[in-house]
LODREN-581887 format. One record per residue (C-alpha): x, y, z negated. Coordinates in steps of 0.25 Angstrom, whole numbers. Layout:
N
+-------+-------+-------+
!    c1 !    c2 !    c3 !
+-------+-------+-------+
!     X !     Y !     Z !
...
+-------+-------+-------+
END
This chain:
397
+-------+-------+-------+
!    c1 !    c2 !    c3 !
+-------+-------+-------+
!   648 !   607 !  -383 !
!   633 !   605 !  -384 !
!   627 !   595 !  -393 !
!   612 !   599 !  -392 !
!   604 !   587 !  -388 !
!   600 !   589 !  -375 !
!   585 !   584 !  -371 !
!   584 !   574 !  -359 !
!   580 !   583 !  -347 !
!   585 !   598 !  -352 !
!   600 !   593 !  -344 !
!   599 !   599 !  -332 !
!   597 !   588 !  -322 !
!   591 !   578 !  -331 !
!   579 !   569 !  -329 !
!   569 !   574 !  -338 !
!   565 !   565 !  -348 !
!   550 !   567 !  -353 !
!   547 !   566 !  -369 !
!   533 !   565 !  -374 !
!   530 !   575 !  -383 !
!   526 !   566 !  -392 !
!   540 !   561 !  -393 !
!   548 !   575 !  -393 !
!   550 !   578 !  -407 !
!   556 !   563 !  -410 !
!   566 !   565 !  -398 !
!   569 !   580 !  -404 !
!   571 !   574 !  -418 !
!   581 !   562 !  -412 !
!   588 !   572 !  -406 !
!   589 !   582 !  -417 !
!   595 !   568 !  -425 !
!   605 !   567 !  -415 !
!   609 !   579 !  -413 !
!   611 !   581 !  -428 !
!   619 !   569 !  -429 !
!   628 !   572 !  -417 !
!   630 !   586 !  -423 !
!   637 !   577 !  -438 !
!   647 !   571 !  -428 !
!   659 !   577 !  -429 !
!   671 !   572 !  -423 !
!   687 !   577 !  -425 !
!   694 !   585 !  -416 !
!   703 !   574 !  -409 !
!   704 !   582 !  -398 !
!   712 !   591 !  -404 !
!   721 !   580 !  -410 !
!   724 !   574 !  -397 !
!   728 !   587 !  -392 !
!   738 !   590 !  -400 !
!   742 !   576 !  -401 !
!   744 !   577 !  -384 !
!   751 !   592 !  -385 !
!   762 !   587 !  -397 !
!   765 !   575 !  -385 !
!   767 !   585 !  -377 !
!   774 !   594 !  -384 !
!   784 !   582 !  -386 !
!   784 !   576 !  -375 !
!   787 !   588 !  -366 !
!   796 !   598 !  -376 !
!   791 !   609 !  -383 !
!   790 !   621 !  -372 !
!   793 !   614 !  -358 !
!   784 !   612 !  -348 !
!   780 !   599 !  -340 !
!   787 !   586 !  -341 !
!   785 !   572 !  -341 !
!   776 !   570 !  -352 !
!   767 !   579 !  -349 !
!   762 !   570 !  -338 !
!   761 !   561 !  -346 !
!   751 !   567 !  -357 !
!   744 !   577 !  -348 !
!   731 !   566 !  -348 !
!   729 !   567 !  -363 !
!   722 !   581 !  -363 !
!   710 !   578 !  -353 !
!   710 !   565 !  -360 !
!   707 !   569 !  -372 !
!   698 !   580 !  -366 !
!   690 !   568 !  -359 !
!   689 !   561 !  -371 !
!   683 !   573 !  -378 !
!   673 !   576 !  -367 !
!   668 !   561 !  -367 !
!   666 !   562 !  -383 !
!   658 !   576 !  -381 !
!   648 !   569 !  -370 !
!   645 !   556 !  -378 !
!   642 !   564 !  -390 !
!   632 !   572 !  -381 !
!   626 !   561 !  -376 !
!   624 !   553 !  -390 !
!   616 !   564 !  -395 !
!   608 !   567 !  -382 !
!   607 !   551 !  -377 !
!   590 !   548 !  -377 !
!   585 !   540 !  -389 !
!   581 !   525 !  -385 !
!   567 !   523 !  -384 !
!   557 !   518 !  -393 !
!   553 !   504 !  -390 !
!   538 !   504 !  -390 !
!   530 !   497 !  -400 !
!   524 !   482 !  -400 !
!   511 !   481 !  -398 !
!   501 !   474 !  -409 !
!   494 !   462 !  -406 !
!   482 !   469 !  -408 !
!   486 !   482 !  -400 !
!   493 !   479 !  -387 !
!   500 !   492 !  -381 !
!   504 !   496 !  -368 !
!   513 !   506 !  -365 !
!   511 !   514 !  -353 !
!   517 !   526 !  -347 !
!   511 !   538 !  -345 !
!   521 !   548 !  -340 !
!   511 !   559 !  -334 !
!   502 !   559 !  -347 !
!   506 !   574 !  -353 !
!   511 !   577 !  -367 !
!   505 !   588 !  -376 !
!   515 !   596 !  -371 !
!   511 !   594 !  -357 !
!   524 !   586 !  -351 !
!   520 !   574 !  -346 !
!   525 !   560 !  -355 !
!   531 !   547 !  -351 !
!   530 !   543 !  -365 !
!   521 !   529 !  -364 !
!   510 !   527 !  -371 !
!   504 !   516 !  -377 !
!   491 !   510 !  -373 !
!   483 !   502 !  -386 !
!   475 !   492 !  -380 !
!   463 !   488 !  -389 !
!   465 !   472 !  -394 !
!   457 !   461 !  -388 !
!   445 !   457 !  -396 !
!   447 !   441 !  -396 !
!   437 !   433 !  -388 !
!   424 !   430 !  -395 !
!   422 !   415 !  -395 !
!   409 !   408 !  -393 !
!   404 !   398 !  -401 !
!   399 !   386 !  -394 !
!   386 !   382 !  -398 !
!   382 !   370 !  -407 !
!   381 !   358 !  -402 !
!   368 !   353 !  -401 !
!   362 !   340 !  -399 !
!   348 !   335 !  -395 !
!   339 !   330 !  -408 !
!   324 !   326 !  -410 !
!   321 !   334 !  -424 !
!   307 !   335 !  -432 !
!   301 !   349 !  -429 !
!   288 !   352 !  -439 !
!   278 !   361 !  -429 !
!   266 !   368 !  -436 !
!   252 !   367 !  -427 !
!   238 !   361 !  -429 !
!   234 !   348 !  -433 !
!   225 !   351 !  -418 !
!   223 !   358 !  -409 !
!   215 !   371 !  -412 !
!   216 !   368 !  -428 !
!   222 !   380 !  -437 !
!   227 !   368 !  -445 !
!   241 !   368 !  -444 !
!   252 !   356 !  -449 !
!   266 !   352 !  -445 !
!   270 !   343 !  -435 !
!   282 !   337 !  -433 !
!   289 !   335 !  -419 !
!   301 !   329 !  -415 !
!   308 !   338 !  -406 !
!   321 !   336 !  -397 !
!   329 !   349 !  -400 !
!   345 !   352 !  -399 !
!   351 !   350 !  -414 !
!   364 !   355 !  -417 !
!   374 !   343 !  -420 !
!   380 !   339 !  -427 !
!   365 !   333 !  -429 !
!   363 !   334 !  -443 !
!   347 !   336 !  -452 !
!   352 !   352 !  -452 !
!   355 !   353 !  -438 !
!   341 !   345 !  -435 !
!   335 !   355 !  -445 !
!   338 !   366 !  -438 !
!   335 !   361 !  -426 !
!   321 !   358 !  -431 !
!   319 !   370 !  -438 !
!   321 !   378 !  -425 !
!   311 !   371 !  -419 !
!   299 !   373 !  -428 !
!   302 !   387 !  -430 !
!   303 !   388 !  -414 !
!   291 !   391 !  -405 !
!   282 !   377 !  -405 !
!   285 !   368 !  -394 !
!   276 !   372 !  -382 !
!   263 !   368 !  -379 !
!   261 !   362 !  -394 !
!   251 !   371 !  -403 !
!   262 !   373 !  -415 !
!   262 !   386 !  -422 !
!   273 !   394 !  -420 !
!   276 !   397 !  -436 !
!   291 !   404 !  -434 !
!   291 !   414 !  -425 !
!   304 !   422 !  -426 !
!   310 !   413 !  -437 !
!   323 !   407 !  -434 !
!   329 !   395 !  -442 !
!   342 !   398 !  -444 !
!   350 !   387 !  -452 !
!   346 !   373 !  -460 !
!   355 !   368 !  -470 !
!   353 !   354 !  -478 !
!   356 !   356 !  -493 !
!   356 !   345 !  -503 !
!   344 !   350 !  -507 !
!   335 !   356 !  -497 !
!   336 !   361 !  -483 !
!   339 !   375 !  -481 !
!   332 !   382 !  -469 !
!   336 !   396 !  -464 !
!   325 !   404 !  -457 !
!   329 !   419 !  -452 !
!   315 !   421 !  -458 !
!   301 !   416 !  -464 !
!   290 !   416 !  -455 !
!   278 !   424 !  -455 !
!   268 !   413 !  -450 !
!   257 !   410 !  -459 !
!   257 !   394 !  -454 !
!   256 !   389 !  -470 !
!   266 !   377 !  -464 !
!   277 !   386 !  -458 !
!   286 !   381 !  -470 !
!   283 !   369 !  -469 !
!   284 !   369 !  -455 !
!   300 !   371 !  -455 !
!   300 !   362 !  -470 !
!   295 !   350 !  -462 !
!   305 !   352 !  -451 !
!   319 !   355 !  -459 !
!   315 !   342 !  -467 !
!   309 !   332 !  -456 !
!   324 !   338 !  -447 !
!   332 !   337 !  -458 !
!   329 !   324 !  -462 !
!   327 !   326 !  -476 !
!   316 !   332 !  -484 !
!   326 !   342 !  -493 !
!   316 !   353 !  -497 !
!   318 !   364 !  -486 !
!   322 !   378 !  -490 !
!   321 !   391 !  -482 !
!   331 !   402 !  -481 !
!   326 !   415 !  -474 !
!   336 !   425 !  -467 !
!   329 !   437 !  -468 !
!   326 !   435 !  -482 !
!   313 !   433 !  -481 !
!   306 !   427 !  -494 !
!   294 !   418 !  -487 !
!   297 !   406 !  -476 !
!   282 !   408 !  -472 !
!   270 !   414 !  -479 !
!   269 !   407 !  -492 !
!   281 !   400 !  -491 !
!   292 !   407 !  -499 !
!   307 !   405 !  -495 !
!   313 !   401 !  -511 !
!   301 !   388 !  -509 !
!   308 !   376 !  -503 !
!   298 !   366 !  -493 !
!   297 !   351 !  -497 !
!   290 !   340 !  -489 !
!   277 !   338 !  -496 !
!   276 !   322 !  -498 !
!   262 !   321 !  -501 !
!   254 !   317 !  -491 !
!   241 !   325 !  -491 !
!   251 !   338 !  -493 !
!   259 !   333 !  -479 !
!   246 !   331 !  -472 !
!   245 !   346 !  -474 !
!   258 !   351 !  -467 !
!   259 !   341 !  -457 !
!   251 !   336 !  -445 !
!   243 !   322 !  -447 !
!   247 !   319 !  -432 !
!   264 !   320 !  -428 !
!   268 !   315 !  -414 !
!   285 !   310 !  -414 !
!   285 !   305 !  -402 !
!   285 !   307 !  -391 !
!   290 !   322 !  -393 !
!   283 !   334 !  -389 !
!   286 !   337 !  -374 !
!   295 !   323 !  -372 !
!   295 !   315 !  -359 !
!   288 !   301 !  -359 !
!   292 !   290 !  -348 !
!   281 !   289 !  -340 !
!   276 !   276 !  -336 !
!   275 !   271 !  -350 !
!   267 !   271 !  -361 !
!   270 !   283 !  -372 !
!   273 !   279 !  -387 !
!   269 !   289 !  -398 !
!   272 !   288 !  -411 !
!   269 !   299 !  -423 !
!   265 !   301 !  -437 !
!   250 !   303 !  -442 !
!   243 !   305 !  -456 !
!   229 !   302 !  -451 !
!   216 !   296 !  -456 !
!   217 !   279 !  -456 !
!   231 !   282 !  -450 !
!   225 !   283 !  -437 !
!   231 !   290 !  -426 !
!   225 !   294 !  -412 !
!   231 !   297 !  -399 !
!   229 !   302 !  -383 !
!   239 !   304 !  -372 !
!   233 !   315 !  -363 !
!   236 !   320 !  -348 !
!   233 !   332 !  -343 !
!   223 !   335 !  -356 !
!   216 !   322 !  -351 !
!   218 !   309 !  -361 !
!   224 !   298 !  -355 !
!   226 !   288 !  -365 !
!   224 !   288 !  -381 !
!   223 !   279 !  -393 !
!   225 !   277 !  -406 !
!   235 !   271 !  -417 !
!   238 !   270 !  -432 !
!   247 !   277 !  -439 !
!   255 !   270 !  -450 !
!   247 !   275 !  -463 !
!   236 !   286 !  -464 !
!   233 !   299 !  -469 !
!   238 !   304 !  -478 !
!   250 !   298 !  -475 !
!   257 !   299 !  -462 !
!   261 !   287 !  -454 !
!   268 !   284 !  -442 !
!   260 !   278 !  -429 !
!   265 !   275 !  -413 !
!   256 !   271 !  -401 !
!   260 !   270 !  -386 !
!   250 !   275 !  -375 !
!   241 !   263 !  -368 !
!   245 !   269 !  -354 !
!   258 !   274 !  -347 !
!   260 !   288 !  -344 !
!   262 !   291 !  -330 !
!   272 !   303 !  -327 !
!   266 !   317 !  -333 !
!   263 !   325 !  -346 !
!   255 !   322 !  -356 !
!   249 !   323 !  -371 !
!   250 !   314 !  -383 !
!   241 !   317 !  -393 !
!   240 !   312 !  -405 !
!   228 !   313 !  -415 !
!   219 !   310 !  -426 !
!   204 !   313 !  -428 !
!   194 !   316 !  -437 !
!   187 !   300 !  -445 !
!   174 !   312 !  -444 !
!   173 !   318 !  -432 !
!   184 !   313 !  -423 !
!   191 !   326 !  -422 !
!   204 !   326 !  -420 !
!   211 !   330 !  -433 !
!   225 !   329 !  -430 !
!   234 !   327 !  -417 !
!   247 !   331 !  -410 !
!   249 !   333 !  -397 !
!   263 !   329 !  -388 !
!   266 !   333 !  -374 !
!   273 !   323 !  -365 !
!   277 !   319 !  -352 !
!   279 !   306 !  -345 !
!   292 !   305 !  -334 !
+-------+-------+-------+
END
């Protein structure tokens, strides 16, 4: 009898199974296994037991040396029993060792790895026999969805913004004047969020037509934080402007926005060492109180309302109402048209100069529908020269 495994498809007749090659020498090696363990069975010679045992009944039954007789009949089945029996042990021994492993269950996949298995039966093998073998196909993870942050919430806001131009027109005297600007502030609305707000407006590009110096090209104010003692502003860097009120400029601004005069504080990005030319980043700005000191950073003429560029309802009369520091506290004004002067007048501030003080007035006649200028002044006691003055766009609808 042969007990040497025989390979799927060497059995004349027999499908061919194809093996990769890369899964040859485990099958040899199962085999060998089987093979080896088939080969330590060995079972006992029953056949030759139940041989005998048939020959002695019928020896027996038939009498030692006569022929043929009734028992005969009877036990002449035993012997190709027992031969059956026999072969059916031989074949399921064979077919033990030789019966195909099971397959391998494949492997789960990882949550960050999926695999597909796909089949690939024409795909050659080193050996140059094609493979049924599947392979395994990684697919690369998903990179999870980057979310978008929704921009802040903003709200609309009037905020002080400190501008740096010349007392007039044509003069290279330069001092601050406030403005109140209506600008989108970031709410909650709180004196930080107005701050910034403001801050970004005086380091911007001045409003158009006006005759501002544009003292912060390329600076960017980045953040404004409200300590318990002092206002921090962050710049990305200092200016190189040689305007002697830069500084100040954003000093005036963070405090008058803020609501609080806390000494301001500058932090520079790019580690810079000066805010401006002669103002060094470890010095901290304070409002001066003095008067004659104030008098030379700020303007002695401020317009608040109406703001710069607003619309006016035409068919009335227009209200102005500022701040001035001028001689005997008195404060001039015109309403042009067209570069033409339509009406004009005077009023009086609530105290003189040095001091600053509030005034109003109200136009004598109505504006009809169109654009105009409000321009406020103050002039020379000697020559009648206009000293001071601030000039805001409108238009009536």
């Amino acid at each position: 009898m042969n007990t040497e495994p025989t390979r799927p498809g060497e059995t004349p007749g027999e499908e061919p199974t194809l093996i990769g090659a890369g899964l040859r020498p485990v099958e040899d090696r199962v085999r060998r296994a089987l093979d080896a363990e088939a080969r330590s069975i060995t079972p006992t010679d029953r056949l030759g037991a139940i041989l005998a045992d048939a020959h002695a009944s019928d020896e027996s039954s038939w009498g030692a040396g006569t022929g043929a007789g009734p028992g005969s009949r009877r036990h002449r089945w035993l012997v190709p029993a027992v031969a059956a029996a026999a072969a059916v042990l031989v074949a399921g021994t064979v077919w033990a060792v030789n019966r195909p492993s099971a397959p391998t269950p494949p492997v789960a996949g990882t949550p960050t790895a999926v695999a597909t298995s796909t089949a690939r039966a024409s795909t050659p093998t080193s050996s140059g026999a094609p493979s049924s073998v599947p392979t395994r196909t990684a697919q690369r993870p998903t990179s999870p969805a980057t979310t978008a942050l929704p921009p802040p919430a903003t709200t609309t806001a009037s905020v002080p913004v400190y501008y740096l131009g010349p007392v007039v027109a044509g003069s290279d005297q330069l001092r601050l004047f406030r403005e109140f600007v209506s600008t989108g502030v970031t709410t909650p609305v709180t004196g930080e969020a107005r701050a910034l707000a403001a801050l970004r407006l005086a380091t911007g590009t001045p409003p158009k037509g006006s005759s501002y110096a544009f003292a912060w090209s390329g600076v960017t104010v980045q953040s404004v934080t409200i300590g318990p003692g002092a206002i921090t502003v962050r710049l990305s860097s200092g200016t190189t402007s040689t305007d002697s009120l830069a500084a100040e400029q954003l000093g005036w601004t963070a405090q008058a926005a803020a609501g609080t005069a806390r000494p301001v504080r500058f932090e520079l990005a790019d580690g810079g060492n000066e805010v401006s030319p002669g103002h060094p980043v470890s010095a901290s700005f304070t409002r001066p109180t003095d008067p004659m000191t104030v008098l030379d950073q700020v303007a002695p003429v401020w317009v608040d309302e109406p703001a710069r560029g607003s619309a006016v309802k035409a068919g009335a009369r227009l209200t102005v109402k500022g701040v001035a520091s001028t001689f005997e506290a008195t404060v001039e004004w015109e309403l042009l048209r067209d570069g033409q002067r339509v009406d004009h007048g005077f009023t009086t501030a609530s105290v003189g100069a040095p001091d600053r003080g509030t005034y109003r007035f109200t136009t004598k006649t109505s504006l009809a529908p169109g654009a105009y200028v409000v321009r406020v002044f103050a002039s020379s006691a000697k020559d009648g020269s206009p000293i001071a003055e601030q000039l805001v766009p409108v238009t009536a609808r």
